[in-house]
C-alpha positions in Angstrom: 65.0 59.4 26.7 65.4 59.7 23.0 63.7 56.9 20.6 65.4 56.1 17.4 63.7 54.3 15.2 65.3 51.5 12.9 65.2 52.2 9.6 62.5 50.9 7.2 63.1 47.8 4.8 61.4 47.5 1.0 58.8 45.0 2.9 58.3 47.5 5.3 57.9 50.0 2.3 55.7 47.3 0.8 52.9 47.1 3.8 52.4 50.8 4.4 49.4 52.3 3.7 48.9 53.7 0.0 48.4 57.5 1.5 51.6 57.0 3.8 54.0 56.3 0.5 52.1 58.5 -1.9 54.7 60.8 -3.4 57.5 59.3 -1.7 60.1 57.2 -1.6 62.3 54.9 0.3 66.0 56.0 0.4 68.7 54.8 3.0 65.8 53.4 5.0 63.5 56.5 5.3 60.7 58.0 3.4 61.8 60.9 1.4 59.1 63.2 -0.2 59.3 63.3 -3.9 58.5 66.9 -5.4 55.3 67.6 -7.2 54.5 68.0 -10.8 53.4 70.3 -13.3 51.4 70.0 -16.7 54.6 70.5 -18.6 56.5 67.6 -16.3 52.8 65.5 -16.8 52.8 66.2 -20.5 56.2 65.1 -21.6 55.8 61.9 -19.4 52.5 61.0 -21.0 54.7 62.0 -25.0 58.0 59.5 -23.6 55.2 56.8 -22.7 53.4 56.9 -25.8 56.4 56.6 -28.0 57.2 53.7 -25.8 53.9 52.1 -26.0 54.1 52.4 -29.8 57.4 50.5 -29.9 56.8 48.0 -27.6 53.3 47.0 -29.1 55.4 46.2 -32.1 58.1 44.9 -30.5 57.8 43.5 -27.0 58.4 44.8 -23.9 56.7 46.8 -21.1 56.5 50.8 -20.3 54.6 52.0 -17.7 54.8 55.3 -15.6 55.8 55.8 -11.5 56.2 52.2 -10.9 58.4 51.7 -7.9 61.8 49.5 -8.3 63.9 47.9 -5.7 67.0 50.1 -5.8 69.6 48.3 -4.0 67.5 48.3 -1.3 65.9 51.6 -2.2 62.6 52.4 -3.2 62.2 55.0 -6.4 59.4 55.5 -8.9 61.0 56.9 -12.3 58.7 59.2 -14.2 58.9 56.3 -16.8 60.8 52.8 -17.1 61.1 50.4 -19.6 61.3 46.6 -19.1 62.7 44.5 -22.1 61.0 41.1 -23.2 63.5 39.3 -20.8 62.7 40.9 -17.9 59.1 40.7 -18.0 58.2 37.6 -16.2 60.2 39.3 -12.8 56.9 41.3 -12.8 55.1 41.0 -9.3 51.6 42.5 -10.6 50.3 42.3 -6.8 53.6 44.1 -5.6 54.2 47.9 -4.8 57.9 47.7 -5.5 58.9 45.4 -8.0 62.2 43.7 -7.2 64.4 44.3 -9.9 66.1 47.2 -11.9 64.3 48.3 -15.2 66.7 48.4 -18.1 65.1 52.5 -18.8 64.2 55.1 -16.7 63.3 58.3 -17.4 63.8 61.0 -14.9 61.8 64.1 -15.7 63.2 67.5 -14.1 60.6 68.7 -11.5 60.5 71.9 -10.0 61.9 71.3 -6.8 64.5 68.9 -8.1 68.1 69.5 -8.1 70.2 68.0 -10.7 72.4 66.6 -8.0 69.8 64.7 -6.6 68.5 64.0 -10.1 72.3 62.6 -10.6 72.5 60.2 -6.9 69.1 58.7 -8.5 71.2 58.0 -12.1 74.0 56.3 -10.2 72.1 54.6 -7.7 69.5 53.1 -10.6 73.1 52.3 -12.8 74.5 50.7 -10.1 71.6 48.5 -9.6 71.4 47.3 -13.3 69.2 49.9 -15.4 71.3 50.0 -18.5 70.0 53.3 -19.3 68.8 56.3 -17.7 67.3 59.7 -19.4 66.8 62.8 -17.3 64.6 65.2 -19.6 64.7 69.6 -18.4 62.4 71.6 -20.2 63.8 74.6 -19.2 66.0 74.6 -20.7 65.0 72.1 -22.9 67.7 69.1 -22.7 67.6 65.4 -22.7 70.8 63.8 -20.9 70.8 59.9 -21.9 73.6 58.2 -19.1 74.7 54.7 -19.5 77.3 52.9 -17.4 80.1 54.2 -20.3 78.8 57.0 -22.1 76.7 60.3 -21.9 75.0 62.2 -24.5 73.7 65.0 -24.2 70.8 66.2 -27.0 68.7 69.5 -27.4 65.7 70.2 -29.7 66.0 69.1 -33.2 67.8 65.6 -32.5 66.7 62.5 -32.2 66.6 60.4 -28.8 67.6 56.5 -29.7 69.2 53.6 -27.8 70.6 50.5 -28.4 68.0 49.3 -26.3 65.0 49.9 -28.7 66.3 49.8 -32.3 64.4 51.3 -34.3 62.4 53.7 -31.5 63.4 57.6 -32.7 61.7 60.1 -30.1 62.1 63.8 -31.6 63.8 66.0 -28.9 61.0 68.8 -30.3 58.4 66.1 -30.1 58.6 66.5 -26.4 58.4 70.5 -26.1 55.6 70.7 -28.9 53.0 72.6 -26.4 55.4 74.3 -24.8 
């Protein structure tokens, strides 16, 4: 007789242990691995996060890297998200997945990713309420920056900005510098 087994919930998600969710994530009600990173994917987090940190020091706000978000009922960890002043009481600080959509996430290109699946993680995280969503290639080296009504589309020697952050200018090049 074959057993099915009924797929898993966010709470579920929530009470597994740590080295059962580590590099994965909940989508459609079953774990998914999440591919692995290199220095270069490691590096360019750690360059978004900083610019982040500056901003939001100066202006309010949260940034924070791989912290898992309720998904419309999906469980992803973007390589970095934003949360704007209003959103920041939501927080859960004793919570895995925090239930509600940032208003950023930054999707960096890993070497097992495909852009389509990078692209079902844009919608899905647009259709939940992120108001922005970045997916950053370094080979080559591109920056696609998706909102509900536009896309842009930026390569070294422009300037990444969003109505979300006046005033925070990331340089494209900035994020390739080592590279």
């Amino acid at each position: 007789m074959a057993t099915t087994t009924a797929p898993l919930t966010i709470e579920d998600f929530e009470r597994l242990p740590d080295e059962e969710v580590k590099n994965r994530e909940l989508v459609d009600g079953v774990l998914t691995d999440v591919s692995g990173t290199t220095l270069i994917h490691k590096e360019i987090q750690q360059i978004v996060l900083t610019f982040f940190r500056r901003w939001t020091a100066v202006h309010g706000g949260y940034a924070i890297i791989e912290q898992e978000y309720d998904f419309l009922g999906d469980v992803h960890g973007p390589d970095v998200t934003y949360i704007s002043p209003g959103k920041l009481h939501l927080r859960e600080k004793r919570k895995r997945v925090q239930r509600f959509a940032p208003d950023l996430a930054v999707e960096i290109v890993s070497p097992n990713d495909t852009f389509a699946s990078l692209l079902r993680k844009k919608d899905r995280y647009l259709r939940a309420g992120t108001s922005e969503v970045w997916i950053i290639s370094d080979d080559p080296a591109e920056v696609y920056l998706y909102t509900p009504t536009d896309i842009r589309l930026l390569h070294p020697g422009e300037i990444i900005t969003t109505a979300l952050c006046p005033g925070l200018e990331i340089p494209v090049d900035d994020l390739f510098r080592d590279f």
